[in-house]
VEXMAR-112187 format. One line per field, with one value per residue: residue in one letter; x, y, z of N, C-alpha, C in turn; residue number from 1. Coordinates in steps of 0.2 Angstrom, whole numbers. Example, Ala and Ser with C-alpha at 12.3 -4.5 7.8 and 13.67 -1.06 7.14 Angstrom:
2
res	(a s)
nX	(66 64)
nY	(-28 -11)
nZ	(39 35)
caX	(62 68)
caY	(-22 -5)
caZ	(39 36)
cX	(66 64)
cY	(-16 0)
cZ	(39 39)
n	(1 2)
END
This chain:
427
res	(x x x x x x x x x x x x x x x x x x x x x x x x x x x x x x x x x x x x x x x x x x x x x x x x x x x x x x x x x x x x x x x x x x x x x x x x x x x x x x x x x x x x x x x x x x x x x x x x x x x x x x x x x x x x x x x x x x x x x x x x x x x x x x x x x x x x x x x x x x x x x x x x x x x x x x x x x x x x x x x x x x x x x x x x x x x x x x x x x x x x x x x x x x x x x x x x x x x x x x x x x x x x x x x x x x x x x x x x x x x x x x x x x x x x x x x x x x x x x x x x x x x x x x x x x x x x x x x x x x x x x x x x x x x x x x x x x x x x x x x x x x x x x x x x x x x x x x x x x x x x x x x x x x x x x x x x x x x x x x x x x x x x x x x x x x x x x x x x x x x x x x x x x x x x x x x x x x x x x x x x x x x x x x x x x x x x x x x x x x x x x x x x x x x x x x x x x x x x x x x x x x x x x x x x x x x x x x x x x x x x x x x x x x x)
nX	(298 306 297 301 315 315 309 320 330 325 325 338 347 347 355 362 365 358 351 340 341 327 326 315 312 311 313 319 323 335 338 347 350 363 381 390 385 375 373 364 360 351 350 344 331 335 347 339 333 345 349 338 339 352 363 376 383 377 380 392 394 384 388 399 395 387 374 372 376 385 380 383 398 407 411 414 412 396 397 401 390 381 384 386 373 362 367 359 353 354 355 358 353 343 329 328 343 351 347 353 366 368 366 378 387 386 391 404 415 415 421 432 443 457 468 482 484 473 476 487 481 470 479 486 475 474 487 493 491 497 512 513 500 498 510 502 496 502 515 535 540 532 524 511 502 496 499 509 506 512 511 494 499 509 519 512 527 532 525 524 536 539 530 537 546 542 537 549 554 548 551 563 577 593 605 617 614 602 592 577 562 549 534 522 530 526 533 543 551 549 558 568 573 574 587 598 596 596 604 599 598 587 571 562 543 531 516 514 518 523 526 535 547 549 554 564 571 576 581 592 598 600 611 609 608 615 611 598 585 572 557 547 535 521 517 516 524 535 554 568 574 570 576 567 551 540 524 514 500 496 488 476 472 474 462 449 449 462 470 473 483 491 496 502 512 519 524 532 541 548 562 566 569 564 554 539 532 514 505 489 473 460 443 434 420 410 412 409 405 413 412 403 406 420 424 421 426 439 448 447 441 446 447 443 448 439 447 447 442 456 464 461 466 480 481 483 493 505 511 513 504 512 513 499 494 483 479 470 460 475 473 463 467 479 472 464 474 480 466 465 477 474 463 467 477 467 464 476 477 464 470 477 468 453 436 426 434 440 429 426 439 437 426 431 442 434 427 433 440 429 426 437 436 422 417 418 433 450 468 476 492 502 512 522 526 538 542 540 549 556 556 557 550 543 536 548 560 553 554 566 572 563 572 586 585 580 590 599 592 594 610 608 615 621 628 644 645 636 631 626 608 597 585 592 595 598 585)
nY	(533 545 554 555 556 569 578 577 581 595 602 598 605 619 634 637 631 617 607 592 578 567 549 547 557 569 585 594 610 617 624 641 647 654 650 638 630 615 601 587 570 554 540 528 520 512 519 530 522 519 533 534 525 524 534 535 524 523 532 536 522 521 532 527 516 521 523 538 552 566 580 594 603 596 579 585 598 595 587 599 608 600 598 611 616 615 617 616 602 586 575 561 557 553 542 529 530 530 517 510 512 508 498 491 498 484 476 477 473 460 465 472 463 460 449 445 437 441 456 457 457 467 477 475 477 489 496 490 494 497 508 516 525 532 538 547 557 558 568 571 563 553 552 547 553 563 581 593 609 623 636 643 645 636 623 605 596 604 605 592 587 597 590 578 582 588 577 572 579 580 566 569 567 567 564 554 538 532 520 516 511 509 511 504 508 513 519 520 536 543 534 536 549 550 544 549 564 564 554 539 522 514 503 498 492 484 479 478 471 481 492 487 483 496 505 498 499 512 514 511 516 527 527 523 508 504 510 508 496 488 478 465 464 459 472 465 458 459 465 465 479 495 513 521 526 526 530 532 536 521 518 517 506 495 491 489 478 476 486 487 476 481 493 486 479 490 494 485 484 497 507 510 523 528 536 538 540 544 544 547 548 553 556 570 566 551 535 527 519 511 524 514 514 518 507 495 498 504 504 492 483 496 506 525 533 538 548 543 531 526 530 521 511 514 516 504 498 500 510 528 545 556 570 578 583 590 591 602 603 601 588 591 599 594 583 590 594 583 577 588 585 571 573 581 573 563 554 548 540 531 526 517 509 508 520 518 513 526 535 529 533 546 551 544 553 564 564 561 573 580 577 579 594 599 591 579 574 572 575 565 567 558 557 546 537 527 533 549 559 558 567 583 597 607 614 620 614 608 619 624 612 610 618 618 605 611 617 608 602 610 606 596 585 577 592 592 599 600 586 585 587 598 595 586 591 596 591)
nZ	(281 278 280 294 293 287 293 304 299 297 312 316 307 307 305 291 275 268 256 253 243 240 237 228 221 227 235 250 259 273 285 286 277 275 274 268 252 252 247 246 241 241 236 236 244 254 262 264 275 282 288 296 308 311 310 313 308 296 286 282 278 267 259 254 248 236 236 242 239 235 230 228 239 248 259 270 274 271 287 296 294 299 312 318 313 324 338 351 347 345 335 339 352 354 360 352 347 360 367 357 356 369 369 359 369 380 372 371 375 370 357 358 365 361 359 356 344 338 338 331 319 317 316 306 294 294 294 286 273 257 257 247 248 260 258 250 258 271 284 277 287 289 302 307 317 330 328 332 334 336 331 323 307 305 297 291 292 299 312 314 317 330 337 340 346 357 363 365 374 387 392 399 396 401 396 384 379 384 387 378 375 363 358 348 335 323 308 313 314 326 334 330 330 345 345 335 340 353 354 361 365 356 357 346 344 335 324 312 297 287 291 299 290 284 294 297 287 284 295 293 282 287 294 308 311 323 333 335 334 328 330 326 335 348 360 374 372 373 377 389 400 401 403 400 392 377 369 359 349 348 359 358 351 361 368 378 390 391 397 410 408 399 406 417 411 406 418 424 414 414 420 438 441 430 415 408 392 389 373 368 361 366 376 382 389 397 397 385 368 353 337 326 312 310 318 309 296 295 310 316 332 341 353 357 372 388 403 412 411 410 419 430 427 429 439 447 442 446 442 443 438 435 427 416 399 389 371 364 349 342 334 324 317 311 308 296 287 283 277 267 260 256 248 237 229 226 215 215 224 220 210 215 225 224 217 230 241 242 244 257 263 261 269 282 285 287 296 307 308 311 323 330 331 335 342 355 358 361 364 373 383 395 406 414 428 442 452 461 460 447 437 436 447 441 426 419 414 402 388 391 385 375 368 367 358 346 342 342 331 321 318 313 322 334 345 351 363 371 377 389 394 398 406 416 426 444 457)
caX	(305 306 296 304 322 315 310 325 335 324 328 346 351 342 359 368 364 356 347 342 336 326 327 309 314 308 318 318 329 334 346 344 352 369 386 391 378 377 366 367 354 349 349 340 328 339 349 335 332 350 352 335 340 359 365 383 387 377 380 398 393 382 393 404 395 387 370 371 379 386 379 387 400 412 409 417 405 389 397 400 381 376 388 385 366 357 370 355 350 358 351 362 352 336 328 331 350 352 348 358 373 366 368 385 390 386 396 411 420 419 426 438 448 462 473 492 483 468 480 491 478 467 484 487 470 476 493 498 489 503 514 511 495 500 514 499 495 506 523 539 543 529 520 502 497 492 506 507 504 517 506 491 502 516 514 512 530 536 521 525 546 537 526 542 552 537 538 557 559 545 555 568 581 598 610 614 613 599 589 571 556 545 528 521 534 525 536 551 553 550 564 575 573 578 595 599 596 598 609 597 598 581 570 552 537 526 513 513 525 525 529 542 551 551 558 572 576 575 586 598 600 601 615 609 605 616 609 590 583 565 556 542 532 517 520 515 533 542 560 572 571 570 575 561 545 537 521 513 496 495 484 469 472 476 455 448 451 469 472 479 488 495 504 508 519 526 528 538 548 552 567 563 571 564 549 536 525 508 503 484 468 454 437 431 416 409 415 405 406 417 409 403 409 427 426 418 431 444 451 445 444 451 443 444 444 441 453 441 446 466 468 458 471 485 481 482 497 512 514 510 504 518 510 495 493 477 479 465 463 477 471 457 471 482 465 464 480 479 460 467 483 471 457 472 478 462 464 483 473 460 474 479 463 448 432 424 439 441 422 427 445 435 423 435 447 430 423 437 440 424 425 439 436 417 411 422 440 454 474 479 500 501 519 520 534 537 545 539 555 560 555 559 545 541 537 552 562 551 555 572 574 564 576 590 583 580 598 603 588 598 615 609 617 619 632 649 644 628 628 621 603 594 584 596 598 594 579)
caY	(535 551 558 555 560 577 581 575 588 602 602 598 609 629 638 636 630 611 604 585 577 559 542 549 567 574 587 596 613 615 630 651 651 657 646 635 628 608 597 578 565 548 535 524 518 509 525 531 519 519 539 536 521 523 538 535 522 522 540 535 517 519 536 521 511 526 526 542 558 575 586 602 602 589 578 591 603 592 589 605 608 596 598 617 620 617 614 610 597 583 567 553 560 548 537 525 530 528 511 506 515 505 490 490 495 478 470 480 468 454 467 476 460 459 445 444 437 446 463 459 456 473 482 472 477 496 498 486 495 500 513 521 527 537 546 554 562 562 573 570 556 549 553 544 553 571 584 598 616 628 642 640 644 631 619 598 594 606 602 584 590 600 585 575 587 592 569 571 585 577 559 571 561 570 560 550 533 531 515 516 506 512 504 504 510 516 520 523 543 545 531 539 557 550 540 554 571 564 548 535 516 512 497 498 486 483 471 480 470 486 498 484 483 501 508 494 501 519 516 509 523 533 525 523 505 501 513 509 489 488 471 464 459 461 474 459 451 466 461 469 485 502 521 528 522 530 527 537 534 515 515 518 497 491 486 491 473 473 492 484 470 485 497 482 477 496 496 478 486 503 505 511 532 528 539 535 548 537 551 544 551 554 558 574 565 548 531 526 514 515 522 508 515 517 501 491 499 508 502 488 483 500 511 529 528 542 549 541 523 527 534 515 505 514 515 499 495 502 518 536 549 565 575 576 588 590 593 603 605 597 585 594 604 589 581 596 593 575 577 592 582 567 575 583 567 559 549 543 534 529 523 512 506 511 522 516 514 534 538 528 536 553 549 544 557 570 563 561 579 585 574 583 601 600 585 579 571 578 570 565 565 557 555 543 536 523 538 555 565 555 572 590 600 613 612 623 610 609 625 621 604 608 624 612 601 614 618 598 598 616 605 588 579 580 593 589 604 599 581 584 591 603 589 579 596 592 596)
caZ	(283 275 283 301 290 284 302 310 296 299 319 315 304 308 304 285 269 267 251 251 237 242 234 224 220 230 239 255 261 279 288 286 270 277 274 263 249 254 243 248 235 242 230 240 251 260 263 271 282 286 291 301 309 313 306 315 303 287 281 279 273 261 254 253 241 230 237 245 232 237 223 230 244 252 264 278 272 274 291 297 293 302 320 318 313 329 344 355 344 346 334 341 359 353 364 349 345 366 368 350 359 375 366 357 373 382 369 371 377 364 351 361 369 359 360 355 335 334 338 324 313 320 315 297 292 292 294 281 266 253 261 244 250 264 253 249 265 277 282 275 290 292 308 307 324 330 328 338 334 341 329 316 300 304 290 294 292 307 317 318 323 336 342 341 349 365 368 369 382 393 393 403 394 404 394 379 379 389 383 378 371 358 360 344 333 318 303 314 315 334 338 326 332 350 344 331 344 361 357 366 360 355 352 344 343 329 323 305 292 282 294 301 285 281 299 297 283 286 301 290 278 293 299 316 313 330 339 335 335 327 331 325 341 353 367 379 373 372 382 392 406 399 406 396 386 372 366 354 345 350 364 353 347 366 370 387 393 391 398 416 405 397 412 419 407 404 424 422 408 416 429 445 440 423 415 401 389 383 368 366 356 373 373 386 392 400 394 379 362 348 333 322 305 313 321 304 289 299 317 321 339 344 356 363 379 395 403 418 410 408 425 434 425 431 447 448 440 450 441 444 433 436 424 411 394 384 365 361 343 338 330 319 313 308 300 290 284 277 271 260 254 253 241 230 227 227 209 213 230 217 207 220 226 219 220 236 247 242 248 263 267 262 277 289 286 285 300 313 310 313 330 336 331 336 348 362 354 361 365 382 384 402 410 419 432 447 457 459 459 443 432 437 451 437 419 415 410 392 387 389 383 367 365 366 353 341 342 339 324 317 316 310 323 346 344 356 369 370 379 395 392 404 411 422 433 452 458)
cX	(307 303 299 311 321 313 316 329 332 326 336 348 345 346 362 363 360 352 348 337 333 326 320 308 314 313 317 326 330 340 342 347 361 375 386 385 380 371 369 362 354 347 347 335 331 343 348 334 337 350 347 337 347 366 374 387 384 378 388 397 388 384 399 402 390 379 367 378 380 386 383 389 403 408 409 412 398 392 398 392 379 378 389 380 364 364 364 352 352 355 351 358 345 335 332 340 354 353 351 364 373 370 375 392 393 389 404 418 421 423 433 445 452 468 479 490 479 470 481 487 473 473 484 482 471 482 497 493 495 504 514 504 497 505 510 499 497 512 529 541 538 525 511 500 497 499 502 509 507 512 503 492 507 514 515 519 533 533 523 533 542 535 534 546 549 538 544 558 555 548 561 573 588 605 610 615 610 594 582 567 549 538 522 524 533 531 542 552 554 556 570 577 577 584 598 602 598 603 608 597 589 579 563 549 534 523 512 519 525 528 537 548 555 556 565 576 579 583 594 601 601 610 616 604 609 612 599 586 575 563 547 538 526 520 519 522 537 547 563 569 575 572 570 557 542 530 514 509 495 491 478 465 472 468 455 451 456 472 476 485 494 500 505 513 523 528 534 543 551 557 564 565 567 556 546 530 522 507 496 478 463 448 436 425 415 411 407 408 409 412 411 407 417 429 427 425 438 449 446 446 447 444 445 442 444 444 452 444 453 467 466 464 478 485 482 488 504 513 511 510 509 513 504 494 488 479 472 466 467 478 468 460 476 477 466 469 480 473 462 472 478 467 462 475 475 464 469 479 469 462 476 474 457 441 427 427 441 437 424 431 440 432 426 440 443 428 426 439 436 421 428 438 427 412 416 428 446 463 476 488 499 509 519 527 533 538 544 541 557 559 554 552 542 541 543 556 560 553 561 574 570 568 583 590 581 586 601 601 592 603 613 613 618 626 639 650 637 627 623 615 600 589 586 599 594 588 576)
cY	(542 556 560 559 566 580 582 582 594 604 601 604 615 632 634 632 623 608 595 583 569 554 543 554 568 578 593 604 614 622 638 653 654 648 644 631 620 605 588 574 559 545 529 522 515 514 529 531 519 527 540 533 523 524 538 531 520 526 537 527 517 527 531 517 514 525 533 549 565 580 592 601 594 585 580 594 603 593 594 608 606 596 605 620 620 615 612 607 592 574 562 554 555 544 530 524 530 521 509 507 510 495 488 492 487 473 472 476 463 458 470 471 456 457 446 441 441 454 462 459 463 478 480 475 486 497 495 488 497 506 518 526 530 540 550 559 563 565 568 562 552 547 552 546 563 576 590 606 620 636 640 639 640 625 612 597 596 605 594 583 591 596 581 578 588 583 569 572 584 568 561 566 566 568 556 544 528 523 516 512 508 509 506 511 513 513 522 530 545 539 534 545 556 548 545 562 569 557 541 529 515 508 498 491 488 478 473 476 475 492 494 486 491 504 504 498 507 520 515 514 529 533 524 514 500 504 512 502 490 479 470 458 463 466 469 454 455 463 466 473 491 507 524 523 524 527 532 534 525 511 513 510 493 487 490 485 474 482 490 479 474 488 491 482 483 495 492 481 492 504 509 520 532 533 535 540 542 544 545 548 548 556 563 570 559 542 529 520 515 516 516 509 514 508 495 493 503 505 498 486 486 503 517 531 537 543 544 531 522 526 526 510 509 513 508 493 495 508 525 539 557 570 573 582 586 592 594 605 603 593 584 596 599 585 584 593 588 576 581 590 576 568 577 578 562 553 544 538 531 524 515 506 506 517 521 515 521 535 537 531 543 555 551 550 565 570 564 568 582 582 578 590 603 595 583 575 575 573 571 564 565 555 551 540 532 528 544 561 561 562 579 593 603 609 618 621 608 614 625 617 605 615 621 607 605 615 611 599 601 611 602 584 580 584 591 594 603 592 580 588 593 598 587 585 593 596 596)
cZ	(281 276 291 298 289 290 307 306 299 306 319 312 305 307 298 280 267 261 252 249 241 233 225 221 220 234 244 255 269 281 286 279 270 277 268 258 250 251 241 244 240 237 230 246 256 263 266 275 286 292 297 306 311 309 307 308 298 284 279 276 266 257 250 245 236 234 242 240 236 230 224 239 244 257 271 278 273 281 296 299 298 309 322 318 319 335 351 355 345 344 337 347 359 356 360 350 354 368 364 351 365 372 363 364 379 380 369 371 373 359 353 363 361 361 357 344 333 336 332 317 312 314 307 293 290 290 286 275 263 254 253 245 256 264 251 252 270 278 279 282 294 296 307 315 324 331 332 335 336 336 322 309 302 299 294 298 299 312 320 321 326 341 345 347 357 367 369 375 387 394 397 402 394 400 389 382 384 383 384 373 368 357 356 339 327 311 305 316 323 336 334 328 338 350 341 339 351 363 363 363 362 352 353 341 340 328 315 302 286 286 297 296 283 288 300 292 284 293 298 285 282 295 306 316 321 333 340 332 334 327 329 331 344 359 373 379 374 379 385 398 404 404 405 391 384 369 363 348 345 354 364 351 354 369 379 391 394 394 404 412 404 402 416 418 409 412 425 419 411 423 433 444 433 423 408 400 386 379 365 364 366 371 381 389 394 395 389 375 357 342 327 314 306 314 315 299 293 305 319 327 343 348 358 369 385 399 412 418 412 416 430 434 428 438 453 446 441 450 442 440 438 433 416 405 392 379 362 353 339 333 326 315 308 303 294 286 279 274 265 257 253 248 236 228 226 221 210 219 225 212 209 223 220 222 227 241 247 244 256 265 267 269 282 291 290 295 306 315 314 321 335 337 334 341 353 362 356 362 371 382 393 403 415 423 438 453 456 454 451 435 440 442 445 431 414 410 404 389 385 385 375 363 364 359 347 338 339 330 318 313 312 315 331 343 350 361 373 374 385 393 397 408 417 426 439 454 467)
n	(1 2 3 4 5 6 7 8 9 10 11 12 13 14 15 16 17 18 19 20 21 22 23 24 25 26 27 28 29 30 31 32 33 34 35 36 37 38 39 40 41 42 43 44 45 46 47 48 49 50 51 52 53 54 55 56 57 58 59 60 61 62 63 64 65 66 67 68 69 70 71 72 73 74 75 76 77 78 79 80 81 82 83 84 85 86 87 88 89 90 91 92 93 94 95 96 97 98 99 100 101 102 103 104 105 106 107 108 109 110 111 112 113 114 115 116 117 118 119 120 121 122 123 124 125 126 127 128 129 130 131 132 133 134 135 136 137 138 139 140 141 142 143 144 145 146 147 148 149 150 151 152 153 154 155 156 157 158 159 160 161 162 163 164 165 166 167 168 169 170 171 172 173 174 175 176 177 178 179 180 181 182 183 184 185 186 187 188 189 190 191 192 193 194 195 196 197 198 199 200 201 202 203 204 205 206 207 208 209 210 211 212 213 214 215 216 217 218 219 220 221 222 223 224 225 226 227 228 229 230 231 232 233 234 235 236 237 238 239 240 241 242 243 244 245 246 247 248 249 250 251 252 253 254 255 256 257 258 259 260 261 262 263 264 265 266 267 268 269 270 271 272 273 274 275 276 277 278 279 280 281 282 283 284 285 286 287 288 289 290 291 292 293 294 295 296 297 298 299 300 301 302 303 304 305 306 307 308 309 310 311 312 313 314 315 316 317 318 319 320 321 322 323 324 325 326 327 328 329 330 331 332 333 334 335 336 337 338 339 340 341 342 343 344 345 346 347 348 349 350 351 352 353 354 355 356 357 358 359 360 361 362 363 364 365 366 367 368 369 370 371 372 373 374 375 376 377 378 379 380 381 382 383 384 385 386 387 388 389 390 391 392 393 394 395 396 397 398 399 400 401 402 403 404 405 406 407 408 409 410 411 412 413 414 415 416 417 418 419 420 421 422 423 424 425 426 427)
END
């Protein structure tokens, strides 16, 4: 095995810095010598066997349980190296890692179909860690999804307003007290931003009892607990008929299977003028398998899915897509963001858990970055609506609508000049 791994490095890595020591001492270099110095140890044969074997998910599992060591460099750094040194290399391209991908395909569907318990419980698995642990790392109201970059120096806090702000003004919300349905509800922030700035009554769904409890309360300290109804429920129950339907970093949990199940519903739930922005993590190229490491300590049963998959089930389900954005980048930059506030506060998370949930969050945080800034991870915003004309011919209307809402965020509240919003002009 070692000797296949010391081949497979050298072809992989031919640009940057590589040392790796093996399980016997022995140690290998690999790259021109330029970039960062990266020197990994193997602390076992089994380790080995893993990286030769089915490098997607042992490098991050057995970093997990100490058989595998970063002597010099992070674990960004190692991957960097390794999604940088040769780009016409491509390990996972193996006859072997073909078929292993071939094959977890095939199953797709036992892990993907996510029922109404094995959701809520997909979701508990993550979401319900102690929401001290994500005081570590994310902004000030709690956006666990891709913020959006109006320029490279903007820091977390206003990128995740901004993201807020760019799903407002495509919801073309002309008026307040439009009714909207929040479809996976998080921590609250984006339903509270719409009742707050555009005065819409909203009600969000959750399967998390830590996000439930906190968004209730939140809403409560706001004071806008009439105007914003948090429920702890399946999008499959969700009740009523919305103007507008938001759904934001959720879709990732919804399973191939249930992707018709899904715009049905929202088509059921949206009025006939009504509009809905999905804001979901995409992949650039052909449908594929979730990685196993994700799938194993991370998101269970979620997938990212093609823009190839999304577009099948809609088609199918009443509604039309108006308009589609790609978020390149985005979310690499957002990565950044929490890996560098989660490594500075690595002990208080250690505190909370322990060494080996810190390798793994290291991983996940390390990994997912280096998905989107360097292999094919991007964000799909798809607008979607029963009726053509129910959004503006042009994309002027954004521009507006988030100049508008910059003006509200200034005051702290809708100001009383300000009710009708550039949206609801005729078109």
């Amino acid at each position: 095995m070692t000797f296949v791994l010391a081949s497979t490095i050298s072809r992989l890595v031919q640009r940057g810095n590589l040392t790796m020591t093996f399980s016997d001492g022995r140690s290998m270099t690999a790259g021109d010598g330029t970039g960062k110095t990266v020197h990994i140890r193997l602390n076992s044969k089994r380790a080995e066997r893993g990286l030769v074997l089915d490098p997607a998910f042992y490098l991050g599992h057995y970093y997990g349980t100490g058989d595998i060591d970063l002597v010099e460099g992070d674990m960004y750094d190692l991957l960097e190296t390794v999604f940088t040194g040769n780009p016409d290399f491509k390990y996972y391209d193996s006859r072997w890692n073909r078929l292993l991908d071939r094959g977890r395909y095939l199953l797709r569907w036992l892990r993907e179909r996510n029922g109404v318990r094995r959701s809520r419980n997909n979701v508990q698995h993550h979401y319900d860690l102690t929401g001290a642990l994500y005081d570590l790392f994310l902004d000030e109201d709690k956006q666990y999804s891709c913020a959006y970059f109006e320029n490279p120096e903007q820091s977390l806090d206003d990128a995740q307003l901004a993201k807020k702000r760019h799903i407002a003004a495509k919801l073309a919300m002309g008026r307040p007290g439009l009714s909207v349905l929040d479809i996976g509800s998080g921590w609250g922030g984006m339903a509270l931003y719409l009742a707050r700035y555009l005065g819409a009554q909203v009600t969000g769904v959750t399967l998390s009892d830590e996000q439930y409890a906190v968004s209730r309360q939140r809403a409560k300290d706001a004071g806008l607990d009439q105007e914003v109804n948090f429920l702890l429920e399946d999008y499959r129950n969700a009740p009523g008929s919305y103007d507008r339907i938001v759904s934001v970093g959720m879709f990732e949990h919804v399973g191939r299977p249930n992707y018709l199940t899904f715009f049905r519903k929202a088509a059921s739930l949206l009025k006939r003028n009504g509009v809905m922005l999905l804001h979901t993590i995409g992949r650039t190229d052909a449908p594929t398998t979730n990685n196993p490491f994700i799938e194993k300590y991370i998101f269970p049963g979620g997938y990212i899915p093609a823009l190839s998959e999304v577009m099948r089930a809609i088609e199918k389900s009443g509604l039309a897509v108006v308009d589609i954005e790609v978020l390149r980048l985005h979310y690499a930059e957002t990565l950044r963001h929490w890996r560098e506030r989660f490594m500075a506060r690595r002990e208080e998370a250690k505190a909370l858990y322990d060494e080996r949930f810190c390798r793994i969050w290291e991983f996940y945080l390390a990994a997912s970055e280096s998905a989107f800034r360097w292999q094919n991870l991007v964000v799909f915003q798809l607008q979607l609506a029963h009726d053509q004309q129910a959004v503006p011919l042009t994309r002027d209307y954004l521009e507006r609508g988030e100049g508008c809402l910059k003006a509200r965020e200034g005051d702290g509240k809708v100001r009383p000049g300000a009710q009708k919003f550039p949206q609801e002009a005729s078109i």
